[in-house]
Every structure is written in structure tokens, then in C-alpha cells.
C-alpha positions as CSV (number, residue, x, y, z in Angstrom):
1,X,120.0,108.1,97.5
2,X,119.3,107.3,94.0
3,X,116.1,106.7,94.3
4,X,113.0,108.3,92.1
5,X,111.0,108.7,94.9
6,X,110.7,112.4,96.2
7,X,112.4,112.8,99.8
8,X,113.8,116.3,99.2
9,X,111.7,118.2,101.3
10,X,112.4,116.4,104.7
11,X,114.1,118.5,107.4
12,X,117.5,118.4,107.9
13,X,119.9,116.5,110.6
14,X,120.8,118.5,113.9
15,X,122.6,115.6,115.6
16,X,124.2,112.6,115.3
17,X,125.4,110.2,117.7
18,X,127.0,106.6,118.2
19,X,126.4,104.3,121.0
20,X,127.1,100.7,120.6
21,X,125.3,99.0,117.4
22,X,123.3,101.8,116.3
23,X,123.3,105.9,115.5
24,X,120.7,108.4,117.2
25,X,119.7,110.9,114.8
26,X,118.0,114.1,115.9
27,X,116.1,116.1,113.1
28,X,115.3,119.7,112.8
29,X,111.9,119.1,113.6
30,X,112.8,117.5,116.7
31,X,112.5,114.2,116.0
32,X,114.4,111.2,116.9
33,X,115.1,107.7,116.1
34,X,118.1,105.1,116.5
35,X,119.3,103.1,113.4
36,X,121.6,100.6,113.9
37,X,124.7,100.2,112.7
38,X,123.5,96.7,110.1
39,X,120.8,98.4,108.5
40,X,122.7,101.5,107.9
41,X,125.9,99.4,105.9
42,X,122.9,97.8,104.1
43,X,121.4,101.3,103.0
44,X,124.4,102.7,101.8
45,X,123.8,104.1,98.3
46,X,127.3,104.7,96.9
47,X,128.1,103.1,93.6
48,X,130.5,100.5,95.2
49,X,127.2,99.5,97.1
50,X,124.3,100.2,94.5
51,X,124.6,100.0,91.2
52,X,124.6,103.4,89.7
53,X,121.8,102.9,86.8
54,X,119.5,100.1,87.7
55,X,119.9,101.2,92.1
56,X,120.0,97.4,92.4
57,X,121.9,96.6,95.9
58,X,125.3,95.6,95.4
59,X,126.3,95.3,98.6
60,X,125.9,91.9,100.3
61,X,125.2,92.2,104.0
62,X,127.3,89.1,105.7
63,X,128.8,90.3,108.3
64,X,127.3,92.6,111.2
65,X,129.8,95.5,112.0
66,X,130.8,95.6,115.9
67,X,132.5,98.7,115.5
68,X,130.4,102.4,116.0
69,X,131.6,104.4,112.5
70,X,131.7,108.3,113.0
71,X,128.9,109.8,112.5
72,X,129.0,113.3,111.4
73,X,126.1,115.9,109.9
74,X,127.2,117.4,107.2
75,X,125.4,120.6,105.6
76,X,122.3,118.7,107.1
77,X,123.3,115.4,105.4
78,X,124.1,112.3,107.8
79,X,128.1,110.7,107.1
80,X,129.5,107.7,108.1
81,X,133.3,106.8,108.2
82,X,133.6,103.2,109.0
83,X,136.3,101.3,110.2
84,X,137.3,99.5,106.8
85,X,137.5,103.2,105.6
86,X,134.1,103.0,103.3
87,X,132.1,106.3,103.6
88,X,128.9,106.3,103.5
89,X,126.1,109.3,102.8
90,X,122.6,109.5,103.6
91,X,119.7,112.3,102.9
92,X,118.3,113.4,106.0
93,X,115.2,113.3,104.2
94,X,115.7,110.3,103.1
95,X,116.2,108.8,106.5
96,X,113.5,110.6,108.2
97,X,111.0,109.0,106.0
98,X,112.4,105.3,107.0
99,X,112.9,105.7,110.5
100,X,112.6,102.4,112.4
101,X,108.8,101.3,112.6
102,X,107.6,103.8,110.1
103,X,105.0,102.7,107.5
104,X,106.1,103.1,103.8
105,X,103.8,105.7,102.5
106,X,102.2,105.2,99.0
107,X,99.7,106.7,96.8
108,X,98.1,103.4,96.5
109,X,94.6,103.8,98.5
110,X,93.1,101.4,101.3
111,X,90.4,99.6,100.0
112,X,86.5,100.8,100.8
113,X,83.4,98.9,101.3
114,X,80.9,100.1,98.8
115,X,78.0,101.2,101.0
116,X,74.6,101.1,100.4
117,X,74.4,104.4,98.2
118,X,77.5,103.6,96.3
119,X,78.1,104.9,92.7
120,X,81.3,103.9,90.7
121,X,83.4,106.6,89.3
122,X,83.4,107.6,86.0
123,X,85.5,109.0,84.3
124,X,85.7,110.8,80.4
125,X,87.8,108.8,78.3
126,X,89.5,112.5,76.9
127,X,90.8,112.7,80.4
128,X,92.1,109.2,81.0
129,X,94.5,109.4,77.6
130,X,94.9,113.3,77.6
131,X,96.2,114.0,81.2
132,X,97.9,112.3,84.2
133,X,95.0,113.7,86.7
134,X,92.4,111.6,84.8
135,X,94.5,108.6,84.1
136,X,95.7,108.9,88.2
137,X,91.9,109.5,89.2
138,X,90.5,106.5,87.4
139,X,93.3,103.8,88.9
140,X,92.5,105.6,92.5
141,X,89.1,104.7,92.0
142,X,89.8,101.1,90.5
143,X,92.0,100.3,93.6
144,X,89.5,101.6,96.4
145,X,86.1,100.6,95.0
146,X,87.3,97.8,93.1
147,X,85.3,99.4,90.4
148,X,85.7,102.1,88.2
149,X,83.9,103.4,84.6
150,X,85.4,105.0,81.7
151,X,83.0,106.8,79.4
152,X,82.5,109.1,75.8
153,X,85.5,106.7,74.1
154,X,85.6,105.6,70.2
155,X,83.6,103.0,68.7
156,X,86.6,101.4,67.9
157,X,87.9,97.6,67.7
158,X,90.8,97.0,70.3
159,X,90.4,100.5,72.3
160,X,90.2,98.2,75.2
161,X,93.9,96.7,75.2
162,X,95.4,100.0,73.5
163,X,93.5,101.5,77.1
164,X,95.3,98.3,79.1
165,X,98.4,98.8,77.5
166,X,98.8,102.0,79.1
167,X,99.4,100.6,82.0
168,X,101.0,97.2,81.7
169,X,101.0,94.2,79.5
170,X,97.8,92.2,78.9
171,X,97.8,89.3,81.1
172,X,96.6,85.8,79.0
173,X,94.8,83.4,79.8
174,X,93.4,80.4,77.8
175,X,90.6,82.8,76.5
176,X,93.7,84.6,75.0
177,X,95.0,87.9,75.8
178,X,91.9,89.7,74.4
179,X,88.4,88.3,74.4
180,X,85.0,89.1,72.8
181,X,81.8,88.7,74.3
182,X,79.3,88.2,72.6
183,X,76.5,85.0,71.5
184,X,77.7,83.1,69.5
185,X,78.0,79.5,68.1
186,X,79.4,76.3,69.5
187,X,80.5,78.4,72.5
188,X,82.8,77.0,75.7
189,X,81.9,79.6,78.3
190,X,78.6,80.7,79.7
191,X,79.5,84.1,78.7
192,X,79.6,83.3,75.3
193,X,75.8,82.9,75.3
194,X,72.7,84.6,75.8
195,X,71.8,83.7,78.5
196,X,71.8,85.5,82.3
197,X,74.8,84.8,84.2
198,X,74.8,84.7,88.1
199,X,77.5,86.7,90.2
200,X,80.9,84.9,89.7
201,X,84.5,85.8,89.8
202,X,86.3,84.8,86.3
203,X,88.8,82.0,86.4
204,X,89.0,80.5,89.3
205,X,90.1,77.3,88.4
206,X,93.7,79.3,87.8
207,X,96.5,78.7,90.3
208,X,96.5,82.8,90.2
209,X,93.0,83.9,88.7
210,X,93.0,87.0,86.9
211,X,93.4,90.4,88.7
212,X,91.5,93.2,87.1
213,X,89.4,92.9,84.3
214,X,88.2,95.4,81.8
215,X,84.6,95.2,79.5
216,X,84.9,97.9,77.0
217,X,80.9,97.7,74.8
218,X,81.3,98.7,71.1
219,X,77.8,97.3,70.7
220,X,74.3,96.9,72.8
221,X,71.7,97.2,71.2
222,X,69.7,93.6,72.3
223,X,67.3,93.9,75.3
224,X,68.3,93.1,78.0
225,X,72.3,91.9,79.2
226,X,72.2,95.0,82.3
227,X,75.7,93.9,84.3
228,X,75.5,93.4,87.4
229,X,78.2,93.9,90.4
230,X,78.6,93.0,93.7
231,X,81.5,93.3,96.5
232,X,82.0,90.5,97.2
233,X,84.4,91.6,100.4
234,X,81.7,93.1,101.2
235,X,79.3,89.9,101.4
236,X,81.9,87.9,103.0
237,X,81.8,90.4,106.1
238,X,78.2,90.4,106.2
239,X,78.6,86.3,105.8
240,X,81.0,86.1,108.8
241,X,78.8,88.5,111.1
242,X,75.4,86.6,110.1
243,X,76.9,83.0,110.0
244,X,80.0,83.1,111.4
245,X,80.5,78.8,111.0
246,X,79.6,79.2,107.3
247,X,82.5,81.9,106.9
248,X,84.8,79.4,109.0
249,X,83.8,76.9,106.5
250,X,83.9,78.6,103.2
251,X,87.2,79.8,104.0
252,X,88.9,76.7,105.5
253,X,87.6,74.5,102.9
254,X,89.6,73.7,99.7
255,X,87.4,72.7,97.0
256,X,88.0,72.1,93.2
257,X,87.4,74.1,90.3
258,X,88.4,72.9,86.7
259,X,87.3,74.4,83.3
260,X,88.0,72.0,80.1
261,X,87.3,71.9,76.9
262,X,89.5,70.2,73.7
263,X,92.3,72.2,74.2
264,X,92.4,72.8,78.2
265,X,91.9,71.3,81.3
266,X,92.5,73.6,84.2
267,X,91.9,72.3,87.8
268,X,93.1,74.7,90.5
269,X,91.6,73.7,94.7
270,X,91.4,76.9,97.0
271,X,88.3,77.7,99.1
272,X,85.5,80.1,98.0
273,X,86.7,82.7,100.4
274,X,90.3,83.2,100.9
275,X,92.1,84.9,104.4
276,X,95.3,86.4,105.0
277,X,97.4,85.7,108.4
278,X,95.0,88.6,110.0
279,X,92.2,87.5,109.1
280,X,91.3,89.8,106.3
281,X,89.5,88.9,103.4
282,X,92.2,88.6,100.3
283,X,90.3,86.8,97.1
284,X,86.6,85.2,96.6
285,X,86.4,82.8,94.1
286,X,82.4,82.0,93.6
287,X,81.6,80.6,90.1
288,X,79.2,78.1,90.4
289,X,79.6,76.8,86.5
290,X,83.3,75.4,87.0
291,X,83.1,74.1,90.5
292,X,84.2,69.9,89.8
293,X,82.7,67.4,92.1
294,X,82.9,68.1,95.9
295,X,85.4,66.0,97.0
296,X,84.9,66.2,100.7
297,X,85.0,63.4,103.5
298,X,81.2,62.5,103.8
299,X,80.3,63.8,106.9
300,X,81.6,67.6,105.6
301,X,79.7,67.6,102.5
302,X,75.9,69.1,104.0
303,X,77.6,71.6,106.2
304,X,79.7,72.9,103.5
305,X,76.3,73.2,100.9
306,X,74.4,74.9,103.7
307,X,77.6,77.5,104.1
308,X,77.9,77.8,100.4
309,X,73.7,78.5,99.9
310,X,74.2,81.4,102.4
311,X,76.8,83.0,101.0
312,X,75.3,82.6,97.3
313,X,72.4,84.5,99.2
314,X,74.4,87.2,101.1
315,X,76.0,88.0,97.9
316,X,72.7,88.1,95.9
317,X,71.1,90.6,98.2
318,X,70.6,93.7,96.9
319,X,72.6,96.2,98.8
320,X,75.3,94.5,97.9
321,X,74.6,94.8,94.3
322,X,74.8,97.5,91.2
323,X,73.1,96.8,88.2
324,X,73.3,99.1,84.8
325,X,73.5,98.5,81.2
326,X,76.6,99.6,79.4
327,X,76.8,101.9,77.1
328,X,78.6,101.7,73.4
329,X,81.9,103.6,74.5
330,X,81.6,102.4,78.0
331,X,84.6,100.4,79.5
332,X,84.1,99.3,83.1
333,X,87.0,98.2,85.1
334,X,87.4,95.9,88.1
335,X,88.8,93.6,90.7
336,X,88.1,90.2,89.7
337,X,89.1,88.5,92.8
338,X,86.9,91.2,95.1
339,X,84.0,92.4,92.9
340,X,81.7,89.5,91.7
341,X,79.8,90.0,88.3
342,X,77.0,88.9,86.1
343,X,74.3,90.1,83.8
344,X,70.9,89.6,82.7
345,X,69.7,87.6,80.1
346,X,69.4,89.1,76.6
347,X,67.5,88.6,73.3
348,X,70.2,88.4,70.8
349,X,67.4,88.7,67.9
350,X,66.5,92.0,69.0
351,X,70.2,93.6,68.4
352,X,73.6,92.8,68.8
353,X,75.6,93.3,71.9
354,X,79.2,93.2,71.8
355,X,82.3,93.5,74.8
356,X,86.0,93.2,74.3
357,X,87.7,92.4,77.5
358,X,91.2,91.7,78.9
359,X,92.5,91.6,82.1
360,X,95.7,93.3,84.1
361,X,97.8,92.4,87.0
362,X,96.9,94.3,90.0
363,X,100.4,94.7,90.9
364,X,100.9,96.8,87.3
365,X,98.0,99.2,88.2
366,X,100.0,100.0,90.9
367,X,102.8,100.5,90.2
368,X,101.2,102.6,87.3
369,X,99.4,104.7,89.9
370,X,103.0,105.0,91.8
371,X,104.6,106.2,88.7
372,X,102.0,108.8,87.5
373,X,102.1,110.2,91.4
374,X,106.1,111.1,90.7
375,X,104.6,112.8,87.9
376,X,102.4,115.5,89.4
């Protein structure tokens, strides 16, 4: 079919019939499932109907055929004559893994709840750059945790976007492409200080915040600065079991975040916990230093502190959190818009501490995961 990912070792076709708008296949392994006659036209993968390098569809699908082509198997291969006299071919195996009402299968992992004993991955940096089973095992972890560590890498200024690079392109923002972290003077972020920072998600003031950010530490040698993490899926479950009204709240209710400073003013409005049409949690966006002024109809404004104060608390509690100190070498990975972070407060006169970070659409991790799967 043209396509890159492997379908070769399906079974083959035993039968093929037509009846009215649709085929009935019958596969060596006694399966069975009816296509009809529309979707097959639209599947066709000859070059009149795909184009032969990019396998972008050609074919436009306008009008429905009435007419029952004639099917045929051929050397376990499914062919169709129809009535304008185009052929088309189709893999068995090909087929078999699209049958009507079957998931798409990918490499791509369900998320997990970190439970109470969880421990990030980590992973050597030698076998992240040196082979595709270290770079594959470190995105599987990324995308099911929401958190992943890389460790033993060089001391060595911009190892954390020649790392991101490997996957995808750096993904901007108005901190610029790559960041530093680290005290220093006249700062416009909290990060930018010394001083502790309470669980947040970065960005949120952004139509579409950030997806995954990296931390690689060349330096940390101040006391203090542990980071902390927290899923903060995880915490919006426990929120809608405990408080169930607060969840309704926090998720229904829009509110503003804006970051400014001489250069930008960003103002995005979503709420702090964001659904999709079942229900599931998608995004939290808690980060209490860029939320603007409430702007809710009077009577709204104490219920939606009192949700927000328990949530603040169901995210602080401790088996929802992680808390170590990076290492120099260290990178740690994660989903900005799941995992919450933070740190503790550190003594910049007792050493210097030092992060480069950057962040990557989740949509390149994977499709880099996809890619190294076709790889072995």
C-alpha cells in the first residue's frame, strides 16, 4: 500500500464477495469483515490515486459507487475491477489490520497514574544517543509517566537542545527557544530567582502552552533548589472523588492568565483543569504567579477560591509528589500540561546552580517514538 508501516505478516485472503455497497472478505485465519464499496475507492493506493512519493491521497471521493466491482483474491491479495474500468489492489494484510471498527494500533503508550511508590525512569545518556532501544525506552517512559530522567551526559553548554533536536524542532516561546535557569539580576520570571517555587505548569497564559519540557543541570552546587514533581492528572482524580463540585468548578470555569513584561503581554482564559468530550482529564494549568484578576460574576467568585484552595492542597499532598536534586549531567524530561513542578529555595552564595531548558511538541515525541518502532 505504500505505506512505511509494517503489515506484511498478516494472513492472507481466502474469500471475497460482493453484495450490494460493500465486499465480505474472509481471511486465512478465519476472520471476517464487510467493507463497503466507498471506503474501498477511497483506500485505493495506485499512483493515479496516491501519489507515488509523498502517499498523499489523490483521489477525491465525490461520488459514492452504486455498482458492486469484482472482487477477486489474487495470490492472497484482494482485487477490484470497477465499473469505470480502474483496478484497484489491496494487501490482505493491509486490510486485516483496518477492518471496520478496529483500533489503530501504535507504539505510543496509554498514560499511567504514578502510584504511591513511583520512581521515574532513568536512563544513561550513552544509550539514549548510541542506540534506538535507549532512545525508544526513554520516550516510552516520557509518554506514560509523563516523566522521564536522562543521566551520566557531558558537562556541556547546549547538550540539552542538541538532545531535543533529536527528536523535533525546539518549540519557542517568549523565553526564546532555549532558556537558562539560573539567579540572576533584574529577572522577569520567578524562576529566574532564588527563591522556592510552588507546583505550577509553565505558560499557561499561552493559547497552546508548551508540551514537554526538558531541565538539563550543568551546575548545582548551592544548597538547596531539590525539584519537585507532582501529577497533576493524578490530583485532579483525587480532586473530583474528594470534592466533586470543586472539580465541576475548576473545570467549567474560564479564568485569565497573562504574563507581561516590556516586550510581552500574553493573556490566554481557560480553566485550571481542562476535560475532553469523555470526561477525561486533557491539560492543568495551575500557576498561581500569572493568574490576572478573577473576573467572575460576584456571586461565583468564593466558590471558585474555595475549589481552587482544595485543589492547591490535593496537589501539594505528598503522595502525589517526587522531590530530588538534580545532578550536573542530569536532564529530566516531562509533560508540562500533566506533571506540575517546582523547587525549593536555594542559597545562591553557597554555589552556583545552573539549568538549560527547552521544550518540545508532544505530537513530535511521538511521532519520534513511531519512527524509531519501524526501526527495530
Amino acid at each position: 500500500m505504500g505505506e512505511l508501516a509494517d503489515h506484511g505478516d498478516g494472513p492472507a485472503l481466502s474469500e471475497a464477495l460482493a453484495s450490494g455497497a460493500r465486499v465480505t472478505l474472509t481471511w486465512q485465519d478465519g476472520r471476517q469483515a464487510h467493507f463497503p464499496l466507498a471506503w474501498l475507492r477511497d483506500h485505493c493506493a495506485c499512483a493515479e490515486c496516491r501519489h507515488p512519493l509523498t502517499r498523499e491521497r489523490l483521489y477525491l471521493p465525490l461520488e459514492t459507487p452504486t455498482e458492486a466491482p469484482g472482487p477477486r483474491v489474487v495470490e492472497g491479495n484482494l482485487e477490484l475491477a470497477w465499473a469505470d474500468g480502474h483496478v484497484s489492489r489491496f494487501d490482505a494484510g493491509w486490510l486485516h489490520q483496518r477492518r471496520p471498527g478496529t483500533p489503530r494500533e501504535d507504539v505510543v503508550p496509554v498514560r499511567q497514574p504514578w502510584g504511591n511508590d513511583f520512581q521515574p525512569s532513568r536512563i544513561p545518556h550513552a544509550d539514549f544517543v548510541g542506540e534506538v532501544a535507549g532512545e525508544r525506552a526513554w520516550l516510552t517512559a516520557l509518554l506514560r509517566d509523563g516523566l522521564v530522567l536522562l543521566e551520566d551526559g557531558p558537562l556541556a553548554d547546549e547538550e540539552v537542545s542538541r538532545l531535543a533536536e533529536r527528536i523535533g524542532p525546539l518549540r519557542p516561546t517568549n523565553f526564546g527557544a532555549r532558556f537558562d535557569v539560573r539567579s540572576k539580576p533584574n529577572p522577569n520570571n520567578a524562576a529566574y530567582t532564588a527563591i522556592g517555587l510552588a507546583l505550577h505548569s509553565d505558560l499557561p497564559n499561552w493559547r497552546q502552552p508548551p508540551d514537554i519540557q526538558l531541565l538539563y543541570c550543568l551546575e548545582n552546587d548551592a544548597e538547596g533548589g531539590e525539584s519537585i514533581f507532582a501529577d497533576g492528572f493524578a490530583a485532579a482524580e483525587a480532586l473530583r472523588r474528594s470534592s466533586p463540585e470543586a472539580f465541576r468548578l475548576l473545570s467549567e470555569t474560564p479564568i485569565d492568565f497573562r504574563f507581561q513584561d516590556e516586550d510581552h503581554d500574553l493573556v490566554w482564559q481557560a480553566p485550571v483543569i481542562a476535560l475532553d468530550a469523555a470526561d477525561n482529564v486533557i491539560e492543568v494549568r495551575l500557576n498561581n504567579w500569572i493568574r490576572d484578576s478573577l473576573r467572575l460574576p460576584l456571586e461565583a467568585i468564593d466558590a471558585w477560591y474555595a475549589a481552587y484552595r482544595t485543589f492547591w492542597q490535593r496537589a501539594h499532598e505528598p503522595q502525589h509528589q517526587l522531590e530530588f536534586a538534580l545532578a550536573p549531567g542530569e536532564m529530566v524530561a516531562f509533560d508540562n500540561r500533566r506533571v506540575l513542578h517546582g523547587r525549593n529555595a536555594f542559597d545562591p552564595n553557597s554555589g552556583r546552580r545552573h539549568l538549560q531548558g527547552t521544550y518540545l511538541d508532544l505530537d513530535m515525541c511521538e511521532s519520534r517514538l513511531r519512527v524509531l518502532a519501524r526501526r527495530g
